[in-house]
C-alpha positions in Angstrom: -0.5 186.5 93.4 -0.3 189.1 91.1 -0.4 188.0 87.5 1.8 189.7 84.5 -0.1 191.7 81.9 -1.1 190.0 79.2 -1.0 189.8 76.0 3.5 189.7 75.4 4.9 191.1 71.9 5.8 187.9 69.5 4.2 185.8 71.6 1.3 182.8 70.1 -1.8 182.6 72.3 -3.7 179.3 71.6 -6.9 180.8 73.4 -10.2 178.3 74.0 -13.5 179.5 73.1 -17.2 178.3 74.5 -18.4 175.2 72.8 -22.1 176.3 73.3 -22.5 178.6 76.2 -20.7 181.5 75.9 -20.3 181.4 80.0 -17.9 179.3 79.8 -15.4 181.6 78.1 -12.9 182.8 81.2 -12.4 186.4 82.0 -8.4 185.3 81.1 -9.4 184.4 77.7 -12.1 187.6 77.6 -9.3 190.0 78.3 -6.6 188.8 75.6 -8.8 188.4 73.2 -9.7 191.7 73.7 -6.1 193.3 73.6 -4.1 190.9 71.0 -3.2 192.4 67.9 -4.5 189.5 65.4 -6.5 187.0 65.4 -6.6 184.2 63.5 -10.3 182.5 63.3 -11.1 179.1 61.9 -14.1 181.0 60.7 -14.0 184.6 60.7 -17.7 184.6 60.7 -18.6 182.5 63.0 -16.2 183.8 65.4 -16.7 187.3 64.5 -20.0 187.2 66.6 -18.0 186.2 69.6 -15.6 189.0 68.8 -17.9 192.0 68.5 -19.8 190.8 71.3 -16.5 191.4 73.4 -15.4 194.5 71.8 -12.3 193.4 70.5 -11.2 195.5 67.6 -8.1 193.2 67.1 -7.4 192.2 63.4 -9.2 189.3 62.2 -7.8 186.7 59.5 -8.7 183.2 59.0 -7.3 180.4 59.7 -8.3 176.7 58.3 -7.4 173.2 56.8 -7.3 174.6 53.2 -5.3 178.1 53.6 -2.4 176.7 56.4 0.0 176.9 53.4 0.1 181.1 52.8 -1.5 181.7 56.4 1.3 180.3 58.9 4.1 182.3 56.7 2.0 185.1 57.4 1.6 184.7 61.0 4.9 183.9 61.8 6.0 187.5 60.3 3.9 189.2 62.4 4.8 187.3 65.3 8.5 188.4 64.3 7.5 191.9 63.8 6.9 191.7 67.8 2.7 191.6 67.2 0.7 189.2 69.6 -1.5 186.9 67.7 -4.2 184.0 68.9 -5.2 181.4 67.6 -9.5 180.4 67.8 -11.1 177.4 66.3 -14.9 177.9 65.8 -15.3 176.0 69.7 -13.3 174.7 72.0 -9.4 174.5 72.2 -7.6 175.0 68.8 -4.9 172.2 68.0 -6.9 169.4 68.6 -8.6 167.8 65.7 -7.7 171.4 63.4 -4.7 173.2 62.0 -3.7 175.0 65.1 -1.5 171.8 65.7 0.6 173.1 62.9 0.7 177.2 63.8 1.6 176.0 67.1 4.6 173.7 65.4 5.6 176.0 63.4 5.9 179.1 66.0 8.0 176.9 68.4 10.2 175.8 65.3 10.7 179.9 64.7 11.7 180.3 68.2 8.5 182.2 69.1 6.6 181.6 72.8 3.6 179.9 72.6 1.5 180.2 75.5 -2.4 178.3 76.0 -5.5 179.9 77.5 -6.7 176.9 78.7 -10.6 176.3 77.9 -13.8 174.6 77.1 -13.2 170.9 75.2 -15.3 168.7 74.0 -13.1 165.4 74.4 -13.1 165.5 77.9 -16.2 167.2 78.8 -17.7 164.6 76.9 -15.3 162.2 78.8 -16.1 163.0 82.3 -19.6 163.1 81.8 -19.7 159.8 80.8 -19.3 158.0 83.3 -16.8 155.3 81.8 -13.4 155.2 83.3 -11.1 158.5 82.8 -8.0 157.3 84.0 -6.7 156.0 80.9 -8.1 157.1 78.0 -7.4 158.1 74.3 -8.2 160.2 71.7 -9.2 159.2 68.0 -10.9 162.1 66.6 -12.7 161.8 63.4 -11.6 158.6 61.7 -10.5 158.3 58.2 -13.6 159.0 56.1 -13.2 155.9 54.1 -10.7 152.8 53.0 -8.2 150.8 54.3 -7.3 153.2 57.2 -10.3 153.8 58.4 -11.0 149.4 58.9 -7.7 149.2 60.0 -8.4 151.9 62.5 -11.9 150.2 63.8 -10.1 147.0 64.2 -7.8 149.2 66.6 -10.7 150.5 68.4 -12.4 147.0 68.9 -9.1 145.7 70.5 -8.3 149.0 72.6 -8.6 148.6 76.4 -8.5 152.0 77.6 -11.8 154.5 76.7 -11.6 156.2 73.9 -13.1 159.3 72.6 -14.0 160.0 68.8 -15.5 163.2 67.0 -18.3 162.6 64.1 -20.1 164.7 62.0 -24.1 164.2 62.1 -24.3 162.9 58.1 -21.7 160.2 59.1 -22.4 159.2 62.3 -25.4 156.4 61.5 -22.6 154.6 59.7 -19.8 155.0 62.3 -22.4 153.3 64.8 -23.1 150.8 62.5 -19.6 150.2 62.1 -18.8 149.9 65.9 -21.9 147.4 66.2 -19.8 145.5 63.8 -16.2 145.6 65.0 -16.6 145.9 68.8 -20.4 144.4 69.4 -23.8 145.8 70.3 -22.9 145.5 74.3 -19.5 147.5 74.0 -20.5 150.6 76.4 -21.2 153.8 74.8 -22.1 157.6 75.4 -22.8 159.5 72.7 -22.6 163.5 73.5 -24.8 165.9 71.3 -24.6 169.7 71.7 -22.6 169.5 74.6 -22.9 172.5 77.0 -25.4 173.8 74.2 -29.5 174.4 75.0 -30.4 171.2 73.5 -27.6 169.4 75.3 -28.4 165.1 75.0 -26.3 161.9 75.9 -27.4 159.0 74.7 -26.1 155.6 75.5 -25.3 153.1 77.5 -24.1 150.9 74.6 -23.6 150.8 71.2 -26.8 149.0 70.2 -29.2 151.6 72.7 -27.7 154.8 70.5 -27.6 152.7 67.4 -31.3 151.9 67.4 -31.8 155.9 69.2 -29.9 158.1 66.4 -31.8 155.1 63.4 -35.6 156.7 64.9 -34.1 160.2 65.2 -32.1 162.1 62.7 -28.6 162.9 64.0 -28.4 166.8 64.2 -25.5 168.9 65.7 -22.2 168.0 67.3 -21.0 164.8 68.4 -18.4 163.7 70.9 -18.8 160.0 71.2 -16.8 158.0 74.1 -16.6 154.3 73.7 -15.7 152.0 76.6 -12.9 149.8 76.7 -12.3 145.9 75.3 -12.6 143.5 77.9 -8.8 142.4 78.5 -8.4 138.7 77.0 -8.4 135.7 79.3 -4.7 134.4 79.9 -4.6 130.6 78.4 -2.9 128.6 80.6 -0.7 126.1 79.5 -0.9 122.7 80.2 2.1 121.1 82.7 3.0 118.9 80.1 3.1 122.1 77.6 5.1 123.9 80.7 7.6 121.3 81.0 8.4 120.9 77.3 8.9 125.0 76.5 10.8 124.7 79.9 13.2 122.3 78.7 13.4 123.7 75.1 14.6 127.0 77.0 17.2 125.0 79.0 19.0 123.3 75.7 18.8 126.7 74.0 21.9 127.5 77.3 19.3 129.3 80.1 19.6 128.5 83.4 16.5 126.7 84.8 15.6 130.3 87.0 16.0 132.4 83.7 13.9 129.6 81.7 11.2 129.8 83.9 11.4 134.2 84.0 11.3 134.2 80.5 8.2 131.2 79.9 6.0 132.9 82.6 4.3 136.2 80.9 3.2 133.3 78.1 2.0 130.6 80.1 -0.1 132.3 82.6 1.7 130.9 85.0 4.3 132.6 87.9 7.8 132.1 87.6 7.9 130.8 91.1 5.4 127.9 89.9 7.1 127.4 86.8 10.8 127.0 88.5 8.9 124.5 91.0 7.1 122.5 88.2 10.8 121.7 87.0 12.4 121.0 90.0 9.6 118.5 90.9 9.8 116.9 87.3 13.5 116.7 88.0 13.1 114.7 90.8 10.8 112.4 89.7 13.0 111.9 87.1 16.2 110.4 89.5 
């Protein structure tokens, strides 16, 4: 099929870039970035390398956590002045974990198309290399550096059932393993992704204690993309027939039927409403 040129006037391209090998950049991504009027670079540095490498002689502004304020006004006028602009974080796809989120927001709010280059990420290709279930899964990012929020948050993580995937910075990622050894237990499965796609490419796992007691003999350098496995779910607690039998009939004075008492008891008990409705009915009887 034959696809429309590319890029559109007024249009926002949220473009992914390699995180390490700079194969991994499609020839979609190669081409727009190459004929888009401006773009905007987490680091204009760092990306500038890629940039000139490709020939692009677009216009090049950056675009980070500290200059969103002025910058997105700025954008958004050229993007009303009919001028293509994309968005590139330093790797990987912008608006996750940086302040494309916001351009992106902000663009749509304006009325303007926003259209993604799809591309290298370092959640999920840490994710699916991993080996721990994909199916389910979320995503925490970095954590709060410090304070309440960031126990608060740990506590989450030691109770969450589904895998999750975090992002750390090497100075701060002895004390985050430290702090998952605390919350969620040397055992809790782990893969800890270092340099992903780069030459020096390492996971390290399979728990929390084995990359613990790796990263404490060798200094963390790099990247990191850790996935941590999922809580075990708690064991039900089944009550007691007695216990059953008492709720049951506290259910029945408070004017439900003996069928609704025993829908509304089972999720609780750990027991099926079916069993529950006979548990009454043979007390019942006993009873006359």
């Amino acid at each position: 099929m034959k696809q429309r040129a590319e890029p559109d006037a007024g249009v926002l391209y949220v473009v992914g870039t390699p995180i390490g090998h700079l194969g991994d950049l499609s020839p979609r991504a190669r081409a727009l970035l190459i004929a888009v009027d401006t773009i905007a670079c987490e680091d204009t540095r760092h990306s500038g390398q890629l940039l000139s490498a490709l020939g692009s002689q677009a216009r090049r502004c950056s675009f980070h956590q500290h200059n969103t304020h002025t910058r997105i006004p700025q954008l958004l006028e050229e993007l009303g002045d009919g001028r293509s602009v994309a968005v590139i974080s330093d790797a990987g796809l912008p608006g996750i974990s940086d302040p494309g989120e916001e351009l992106v927001r902000a663009a749509r709010e304006a009325n303007h198309a926003v259209i993604c280059i799809p591309g290298p990420c370092a959640a999920t290709t840490a994710l699916v290399s991993s080996g721990l279930p994909s199916g389910r899964f979320c995503f925490e990012g970095f954590l709060p550096s410090k304070g309440r929020e960031r126990k608060e948050r740990l506590v989450e993580l030691a109770a969450e059932q589904r895998t999750t995937v975090l992002y750390e910075a090497p100075h701060r990622l002895l004390k985050l393993l430290e702090e998952l050894a605390e919350h969620c237990g040397g055992d809790r499965p782990l893969h800890v992704g270092r340099e992903l796609t780069k030459r020096h490419e390492e996971q390290v796992g399979p728990s929390v204690k084995a990359a613990l007691e790796h990263f404490a003999q060798h200094a963390p350098q790099g990247e990191f993309t850790l996935v941590l496995g999922g809580a075990e779910p708690a064991e039900a607690t089944l009550f007691s027939n007695e216990r059953c039998l008492e709720e049951l009939r506290n259910l029945i004075n408070q004017g439900l039927k003996a069928s609704e008492a025993a829908r509304e008891l089972a999720p609780a008990s750990g027991r099926s409403r079916r069993e529950l409705y006979a548990l009454l009915h043979e007390a019942e009887k006993q009873a006359d």
